[in-house]
Residue, then its C-alpha position, 0 to 999 in steps of 0.5 A: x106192158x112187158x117192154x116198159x123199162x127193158x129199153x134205155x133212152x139216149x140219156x142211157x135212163x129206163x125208156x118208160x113206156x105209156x099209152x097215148x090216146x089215137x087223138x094225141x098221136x093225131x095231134x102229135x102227127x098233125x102238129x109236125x107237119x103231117x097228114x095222116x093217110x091211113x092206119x093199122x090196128x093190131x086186132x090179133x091179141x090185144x087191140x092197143x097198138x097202132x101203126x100211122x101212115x102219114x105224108x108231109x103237107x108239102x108232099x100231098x100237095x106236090x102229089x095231088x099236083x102230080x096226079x091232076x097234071x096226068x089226068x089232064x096229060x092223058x085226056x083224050x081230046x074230040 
């Protein structure tokens, strides 16, 4: 990759770049308390790069809550 080794880590060393599969990056996301919600492939040129949308755990659960209280708000009662 081109960009390997042209950009400096927060120990001022070379930032060393490398692949990750889809299934670590799902892990790593998962692990730190996140859902994935959807992602983006770079179809274009090469196809390696992704980019992850991801929610908080608690997030989703405070959204999901949000999201049934306004059905039920705008129910129309007989």
């Amino acid at each position: 990759m081109f960009i390997s080794k042209t950009l400096h880590n927060h120990r001022g060393s070379s930032w060393v770049m490398r692949c990750r599969s889809q299934a670590e990056m799902d892990q790593l996301i998962e692990r730190a308390g996140f859902k994935k919600v959807t992602m983006r492939i770079d179809r274009d040129r090469f196809g390696v790069f992704t980019v992850s949308l991801a929610i908080k755990q608690s997030q989703q659960v405070t959204q999901e809550n949000n999201s049934i209280k306004k059905k039920q708000e705008n129910r129309v009662y007989d």
